[in-house]
N, C-alpha and C positions, 0 to 999 in steps of 0.2 A: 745665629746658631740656636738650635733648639735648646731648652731646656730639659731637667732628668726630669719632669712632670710628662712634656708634652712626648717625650720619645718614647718614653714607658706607655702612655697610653697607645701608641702604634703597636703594642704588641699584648694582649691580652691574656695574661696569665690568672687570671681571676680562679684561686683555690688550688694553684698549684705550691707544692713542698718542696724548698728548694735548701739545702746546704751548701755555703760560700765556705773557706778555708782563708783565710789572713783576711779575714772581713772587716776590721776594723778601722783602716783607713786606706789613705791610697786609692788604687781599683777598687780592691777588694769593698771599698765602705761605697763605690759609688756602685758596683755593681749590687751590694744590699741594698741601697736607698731603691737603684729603678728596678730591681725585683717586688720592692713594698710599693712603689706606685702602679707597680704594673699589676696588683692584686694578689701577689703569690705572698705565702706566710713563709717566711725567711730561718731557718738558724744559721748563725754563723760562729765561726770560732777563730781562735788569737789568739798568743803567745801574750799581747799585749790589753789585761785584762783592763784598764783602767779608761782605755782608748775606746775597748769591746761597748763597755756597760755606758761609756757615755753616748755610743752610736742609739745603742738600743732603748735608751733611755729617751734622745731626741726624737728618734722614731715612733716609738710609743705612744708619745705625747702626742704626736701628728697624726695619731689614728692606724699606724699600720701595725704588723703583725709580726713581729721579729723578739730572736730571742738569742742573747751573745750564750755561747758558751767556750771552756777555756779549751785550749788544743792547743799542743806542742806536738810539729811532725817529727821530734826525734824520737819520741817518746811511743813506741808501738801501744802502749796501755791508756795512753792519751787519746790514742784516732780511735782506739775502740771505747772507752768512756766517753766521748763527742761524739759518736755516732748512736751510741742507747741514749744519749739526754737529746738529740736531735730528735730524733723516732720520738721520744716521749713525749717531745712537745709538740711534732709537728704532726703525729699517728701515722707518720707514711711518708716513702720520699717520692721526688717523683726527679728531681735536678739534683746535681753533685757540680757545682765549681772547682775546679782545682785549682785556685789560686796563691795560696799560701808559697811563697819562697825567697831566701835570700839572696844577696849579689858576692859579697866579703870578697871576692876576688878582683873589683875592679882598679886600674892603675896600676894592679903588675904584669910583667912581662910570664910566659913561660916557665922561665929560668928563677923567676923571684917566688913565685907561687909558693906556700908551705903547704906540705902533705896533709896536715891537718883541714886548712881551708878548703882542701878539693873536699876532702872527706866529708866534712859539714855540709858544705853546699848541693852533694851528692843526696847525702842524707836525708835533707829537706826533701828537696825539689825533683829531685827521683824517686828514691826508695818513698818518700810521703804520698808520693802521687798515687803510688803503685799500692800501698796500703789502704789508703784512703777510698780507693777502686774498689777493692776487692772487699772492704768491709761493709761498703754501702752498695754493692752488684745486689744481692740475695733482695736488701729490701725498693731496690730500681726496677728489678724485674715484676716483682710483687703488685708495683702501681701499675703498670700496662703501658706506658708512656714514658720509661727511665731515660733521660739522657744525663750525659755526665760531656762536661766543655771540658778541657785542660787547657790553661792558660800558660802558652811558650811566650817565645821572644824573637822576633825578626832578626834579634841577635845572631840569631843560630841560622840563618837563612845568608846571610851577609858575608859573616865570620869575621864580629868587631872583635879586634885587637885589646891584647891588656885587659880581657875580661873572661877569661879560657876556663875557668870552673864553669862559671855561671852560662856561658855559652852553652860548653858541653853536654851539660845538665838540660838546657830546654832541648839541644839538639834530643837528647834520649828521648826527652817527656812527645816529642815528635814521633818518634818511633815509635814510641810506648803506644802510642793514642791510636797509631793504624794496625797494631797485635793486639790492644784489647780490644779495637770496634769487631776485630773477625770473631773473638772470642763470646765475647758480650754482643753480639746481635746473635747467637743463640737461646738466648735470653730476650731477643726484642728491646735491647740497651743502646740506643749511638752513643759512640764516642766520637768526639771532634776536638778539634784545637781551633785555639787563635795565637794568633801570635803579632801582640800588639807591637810596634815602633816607640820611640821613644815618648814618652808619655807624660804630661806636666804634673808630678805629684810628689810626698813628700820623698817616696825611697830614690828617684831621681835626683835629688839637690844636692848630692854631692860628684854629676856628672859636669866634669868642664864645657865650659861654656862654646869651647871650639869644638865638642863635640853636637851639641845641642843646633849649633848653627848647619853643622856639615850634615846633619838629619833633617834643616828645612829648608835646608839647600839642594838638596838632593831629593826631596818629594815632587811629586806632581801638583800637589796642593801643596804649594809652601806657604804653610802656616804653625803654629805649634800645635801639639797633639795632646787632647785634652780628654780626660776619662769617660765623659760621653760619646765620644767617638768610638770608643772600646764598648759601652754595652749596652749598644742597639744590636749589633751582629754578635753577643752575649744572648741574648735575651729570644735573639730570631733562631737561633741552636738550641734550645730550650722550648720552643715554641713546638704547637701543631705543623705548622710551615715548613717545618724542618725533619720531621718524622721518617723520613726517604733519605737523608745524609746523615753521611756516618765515616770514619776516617779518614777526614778529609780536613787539611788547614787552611785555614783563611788568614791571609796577613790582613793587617787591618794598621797600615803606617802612611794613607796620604799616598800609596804608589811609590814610597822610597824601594821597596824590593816588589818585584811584581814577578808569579808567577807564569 
């Protein structure tokens, strides 16, 4: 398998301004690293500041262009403080990841779920998505080439069981993605999704293991799914290549769900 060096160089971002959303580790840190190999100068933001500045840190060192900053999606005064220190750093957006979100709901049932949890995980992973849009539209449109990816979950394509918040939730960021491309291609903005399959990294390590099987049991490529597989078709949505698509999801799970 390729490495985040050589796949990034398949895709030529060279002096584009991209903003990730829970960039710190995870996706979100592998999609920062092949945005900084692939030439774009990066911010990103996280709840988890300590995680943030060590990414940025490593990166730095290695010559790329990225700059952590702190973001919390519950926090509406958060997304728009992360988006003027993004701007400041980066003079211009031109990409928006929506990556940023929690699960807190997995291994209950329906029935067990507290109201709170949906609320939170709503909170995040919808209403952040939808803020985060709409405060970074004005300056997507501005560069001539704005795209904005939202990052679902095949979850929601499936309907995995025992995890009914966080489903729900990319279900929406689903919908969401195909109301703001009609909205935002007024503007000359795509919106896209991916919606990765289950994926080898930390927020995953608390999914059992009979599920992790039944997801490479049921791909076409049975193999595990690992964060480079999530952002080359990241990066190709972001891309010139991609400039003609727009509200459109791409599952990206090995053919466990195939549209």
């Amino acid at each position: 398998m390729a490495n985040t060096t050589q796949r990034a160089a398949q895709h030529n971002l060279t002096g584009r301004r991209v903003l990730v959303t829970g960039g710190a580790r995870g996706l979100g840190a592998a999609f920062v690293t092949a945005l900084a190999y692939a030439g774009a100068q990066v911010a990103f933001g996280d709840v988890l500041d300590e995680e943030g500045r060590a990414l940025e840190a490593r990166l730095t060192a290695a010559g790329c262009k990225v700059h952590f900053v702190p973001l919390d999606l519950l926090d509406p005064g958060s997304i728009e403080a992360c988006i003027a220190q993004s701007i400041a750093y980066l003079g211009g957006l031109d990409g928006l990841i929506n990556n940023a979100a929690i699960t807190n709901s997995g291994g209950k049932t329906a029935s067990e779920l507290a109201i709170g949890t949906w609320d939170a995980v709503m909170n995040v992973n919808v209403r952040g998505t939808w803020l985060m849009s709409r405060a970074a539209l004005a300056h997507l449109s501005e560069s001539g080439c704005g795209s904005i990816v939202n990052i679902a979950s095949d979850t929601a394509l499936w309907g995995a069981p025992k995890l009914l918040a966080y489903v729900a939730s990319k279900g929406a960021v689903i919908a969401m993605t195909r109301s703001l491309a009609r909205e935002f291609g007024e503007q000359g903005v795509t919106v896209n999704a991916i919606a990765p399959g289950l994926t080898e990294v930390e927020a995953t390590a608390y999914v059992p293991a009979e599920r992790h099987a039944y997801y490479q049991k049921g791909r076409a490529l049975a193999r595990a799914q690992v964060p480079d597989d999530v952002s080359g078709p990241v990066l190709f949505l972001l891309s010139d290549a991609a400039r003609f698509v727009t509200g459109q999801l791409l599952p990206v799970n090995g053919g466990f769900v195939m549209n």
